[in-house]
N, C-alpha and C positions, 0 to 999 in steps of 0.2 A: 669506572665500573661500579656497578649501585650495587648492592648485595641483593639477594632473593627474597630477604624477608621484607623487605619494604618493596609499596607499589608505587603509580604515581598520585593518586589519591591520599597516599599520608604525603609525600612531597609535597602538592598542591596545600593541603590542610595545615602544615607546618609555614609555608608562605604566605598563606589567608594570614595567621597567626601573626605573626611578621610583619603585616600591615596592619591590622588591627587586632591587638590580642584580646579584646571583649566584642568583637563581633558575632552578633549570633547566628546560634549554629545554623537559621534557619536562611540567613542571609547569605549564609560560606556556601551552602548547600545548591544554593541557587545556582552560585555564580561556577560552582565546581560540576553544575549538572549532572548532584546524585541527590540521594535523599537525605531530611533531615535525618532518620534514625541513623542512615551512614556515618554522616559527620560527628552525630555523636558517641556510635560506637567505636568509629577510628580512634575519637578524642580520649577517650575513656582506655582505652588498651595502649594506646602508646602511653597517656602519664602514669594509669596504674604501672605502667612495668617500668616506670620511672625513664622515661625515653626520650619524652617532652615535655617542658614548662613551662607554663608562659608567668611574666615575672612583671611587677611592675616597677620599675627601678627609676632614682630620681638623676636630672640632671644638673651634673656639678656645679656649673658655669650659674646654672638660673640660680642657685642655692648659693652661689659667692664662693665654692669648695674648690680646692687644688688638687690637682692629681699626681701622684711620683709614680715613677715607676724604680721599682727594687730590683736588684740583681742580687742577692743573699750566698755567699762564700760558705760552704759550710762543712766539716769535718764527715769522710765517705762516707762514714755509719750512720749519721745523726742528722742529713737531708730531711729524709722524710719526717722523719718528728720535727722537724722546724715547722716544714711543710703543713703540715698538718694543725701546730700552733698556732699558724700565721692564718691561715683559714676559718680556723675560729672566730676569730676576729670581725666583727660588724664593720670594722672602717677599711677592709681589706677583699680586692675579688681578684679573678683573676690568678689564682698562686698554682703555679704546675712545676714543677721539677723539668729541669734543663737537660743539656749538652753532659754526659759521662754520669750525672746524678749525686754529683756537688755542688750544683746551683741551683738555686731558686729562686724562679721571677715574679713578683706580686707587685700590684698597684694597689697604690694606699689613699686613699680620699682623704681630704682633712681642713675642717673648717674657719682653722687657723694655723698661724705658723707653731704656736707653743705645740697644737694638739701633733702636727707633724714631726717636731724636735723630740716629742716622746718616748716614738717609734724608733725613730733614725739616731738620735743622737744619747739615749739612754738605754732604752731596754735593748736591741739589738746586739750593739756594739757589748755589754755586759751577759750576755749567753756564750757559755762555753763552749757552744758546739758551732758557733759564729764566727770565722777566722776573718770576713771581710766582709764590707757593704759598699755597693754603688749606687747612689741614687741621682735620679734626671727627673724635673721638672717638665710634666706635658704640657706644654705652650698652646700648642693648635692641634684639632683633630681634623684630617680631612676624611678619614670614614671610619665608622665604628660606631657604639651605641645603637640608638632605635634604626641605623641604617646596618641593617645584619646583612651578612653575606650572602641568606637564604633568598635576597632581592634580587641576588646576580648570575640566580640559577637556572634562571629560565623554568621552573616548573608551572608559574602562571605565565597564560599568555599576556601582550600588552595590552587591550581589553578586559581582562579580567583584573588587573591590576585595577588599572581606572575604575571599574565598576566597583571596587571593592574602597577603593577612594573616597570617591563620590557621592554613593547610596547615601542613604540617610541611617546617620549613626555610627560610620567610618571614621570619627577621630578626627582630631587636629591636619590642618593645613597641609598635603605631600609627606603622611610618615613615610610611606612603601616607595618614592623615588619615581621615577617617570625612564619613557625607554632612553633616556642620555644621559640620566644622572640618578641611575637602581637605586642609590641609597636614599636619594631624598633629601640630602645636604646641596649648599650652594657652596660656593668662594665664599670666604670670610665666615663659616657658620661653624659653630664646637656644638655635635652631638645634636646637630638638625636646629641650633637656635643660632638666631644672627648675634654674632662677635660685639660683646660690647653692650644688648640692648639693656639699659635700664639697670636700675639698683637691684639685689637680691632678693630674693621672695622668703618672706618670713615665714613659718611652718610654725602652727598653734600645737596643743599640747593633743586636740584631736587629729591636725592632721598627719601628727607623726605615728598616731595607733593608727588610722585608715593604713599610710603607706609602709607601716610593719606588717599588715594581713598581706594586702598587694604585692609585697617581695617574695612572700610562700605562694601565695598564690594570685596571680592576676585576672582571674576569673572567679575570683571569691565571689559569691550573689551579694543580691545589695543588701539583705537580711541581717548577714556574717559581718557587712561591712558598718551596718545600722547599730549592730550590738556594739559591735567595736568600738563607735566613736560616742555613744548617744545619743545619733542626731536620727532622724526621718529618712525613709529610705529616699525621698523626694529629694530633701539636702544632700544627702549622700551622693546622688547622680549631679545634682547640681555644682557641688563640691567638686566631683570627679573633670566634668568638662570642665570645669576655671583651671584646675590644674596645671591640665592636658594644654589647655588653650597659652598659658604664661611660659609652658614649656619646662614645670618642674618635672612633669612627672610623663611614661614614657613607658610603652610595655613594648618588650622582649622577648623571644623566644630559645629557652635552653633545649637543645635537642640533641640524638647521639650521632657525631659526624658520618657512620655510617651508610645514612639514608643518603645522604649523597656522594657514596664511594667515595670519603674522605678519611685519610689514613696514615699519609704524614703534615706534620706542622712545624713551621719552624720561624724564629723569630729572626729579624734580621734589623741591625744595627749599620747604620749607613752614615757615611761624611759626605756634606753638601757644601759648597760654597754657600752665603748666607744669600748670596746675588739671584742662587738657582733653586732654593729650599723652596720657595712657598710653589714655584711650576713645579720642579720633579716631586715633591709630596702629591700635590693635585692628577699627577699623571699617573704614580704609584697606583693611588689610590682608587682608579680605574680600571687596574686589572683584575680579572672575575678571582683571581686564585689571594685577592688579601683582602686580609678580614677586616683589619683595622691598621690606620696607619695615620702617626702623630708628630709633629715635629715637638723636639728635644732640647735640652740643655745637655752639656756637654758633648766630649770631642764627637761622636755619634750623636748627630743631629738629628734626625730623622729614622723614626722608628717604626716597622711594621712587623705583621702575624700575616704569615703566609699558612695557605690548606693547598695541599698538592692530594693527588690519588696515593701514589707512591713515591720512593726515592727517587728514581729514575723521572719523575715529573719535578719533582723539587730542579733536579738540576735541568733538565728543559727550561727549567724558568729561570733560572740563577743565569743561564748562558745565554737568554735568548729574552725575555720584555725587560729584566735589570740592565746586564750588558747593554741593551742598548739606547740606556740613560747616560751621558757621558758626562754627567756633572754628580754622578756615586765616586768620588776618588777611593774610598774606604768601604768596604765591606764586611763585616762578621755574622756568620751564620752560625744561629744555637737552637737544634733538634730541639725539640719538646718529644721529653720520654713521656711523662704520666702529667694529664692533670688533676687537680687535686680537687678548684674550686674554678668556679665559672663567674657570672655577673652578679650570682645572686647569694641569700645566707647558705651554708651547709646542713642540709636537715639532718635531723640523729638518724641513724643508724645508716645512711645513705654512702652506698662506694662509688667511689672513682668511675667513670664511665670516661671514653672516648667521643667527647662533646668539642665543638667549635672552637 
């Protein structure tokens, strides 16, 4: 059930987004057969009221960076202020508060092992309000990143997708997914890039101020972006597609789950024989209700973020597309009460919202 305050035209605007987050408005407008002032006054009313963002966010994998994911034990009063700690943090997204509101799940990006050891094996474990840590190594993604959920919604038709592909000026190679594979990843690919390709892409000293603007905002003009770096707004586009194209760099859309009658989420924590992990991840990872789904280090192999409507659809799904994967011997299910932080930095003064 979608709520009244949204139409299908913020839906549709939110999945333009989705596949290209700097397409213009005058292109979305086409392909969504309204007007450009439409497009830009939806755009305009849903970020001002902080609803939607599109983000430009880098890819790990191209950058040489690891990813953990955190389970954080912590004293019943003193969650949230972890929570909230932990989100601070530039090398941290993803941090929501769990299951009763003694845990806290955060993924930590880290461009070496020392910069990881910092987090997990010093400062953590040394906070008082910290009774325990679990951390697991993300080995493979089979969906998540620039492959957002918002691909599996059906709000653009498959024509419209394509067209928004294709056109001239649609970004890199399959971001928005095709009708058999919505996200846009293949077999063997983490976060839309093939497994493996090539050495890591080195980031100069300008192009870490470009993609400091890009994370607040991914439609920053090329002006914003020109000042930023002090390069020519010509380089700056030019800059931009290299990026795009080596697969550093990757826009996304934060938006408030809401718009598409999303209301509960919960993580789920899965044991795979090692024989059956890389098909049941791949098959997971097909159903419209997960967001993201990764295989693991430790005894819980295989990790996903489930979006139901409701409780009652959570367990429709727990009983009916998991059950019947018969190579899940293990299961643990953890509600996500609140999130705190999403893909991107926290801006000052910004609350909590009920986001993806």
């Amino acid at each position: 059930m979608k709520t009244d305050a949204f139409d299908d035209v913020d839906r549709q605007l939110v999945h333009a987004l989705q596949i290209d987050g700097r397409a213009p408005f005058a292109r979305i407008a086409d392909v969504l057969g309204v007007s450009d002032q439409t497009v830009a006054r939806r755009y305009t009313r849903l970020r001002t009221r902080g609803l939607v963002r599109v983000l430009g966010l880098t890819d790990t994998t191209a950058l040489g960076e690891v990813e953990w994911s955190l389970r954080v034990q912590c004293r019943p009063d003193a969650a949230l202020s972890v929570a909230e700690a932990l989100a601070r943090r530039a090398d941290t997204s993803w941090v929501s508060l769990m299951t009763g509101g003694t845990e806290v799940a955060v993924v930590v990006r880290s461009r070496s092992g020392q910069d990881g050891d910092e987090l997990l094996l010093r400062e953590l474990p040394r906070t008082p309000q910290v009774v325990g840590v679990t951390a697991h190594c993300l080995l493979h993604q089979f969906f998540g990143g620039q492959q957002g959920l918002v691909n599996k919604s059906g709000a653009l038709s498959e024509r419209q997708v394509e067209r928004l592909r294709t056109e001239e000026g649609a970004g890199p190679p399959n971001p928005g997914g095709s009708p058999t594979n919505p996200g846009g990843g293949t077999a063997g690919t983490v976060a839309g890039r093939p497994a493996g390709a090539g050495v890591p892409v080195v980031l100069g000293e300008a192009d870490e101020r470009l993609l400091g603007v890009l994370e607040i905002d991914g439609r920053a003009p090329l002006a914003e972006l020109a000042a930023a770096t002090n390069w020519s707004q010509s380089t700056v586009r030019r800059r931009l597609a290299e990026l795009r194209q080596q697969g550093v760099l990757f826009f996304d859309v934060d938006y408030d789950m809401r718009m598409f009658g999303l209301d509960t989420r919960a993580a789920l924590w899965m044991s795979v024989s090692p024989a059956e992990l890389h098909e049941t991840g791949e098959r997971i990872a097909e159903h419209p209700e997960i967001a993201c789904c990764f295989a693991s280090t430790g005894q819980h192999n295989l990790f996903a973020m489930v979006s139901c409507t409701d409780v009652p659809a959570l367990y429709r799904y727990l009983t009916t597309r998991i059950a019947a994967l018969p190579a899940i011997r293990l299961l643990e299910t953890s509600p996500m009460i609140r999130r705190i932080k999403g893909p991107g930095p926290v801006l000052a003064g910004a609350s909590p919202r009920r986001r993806r």
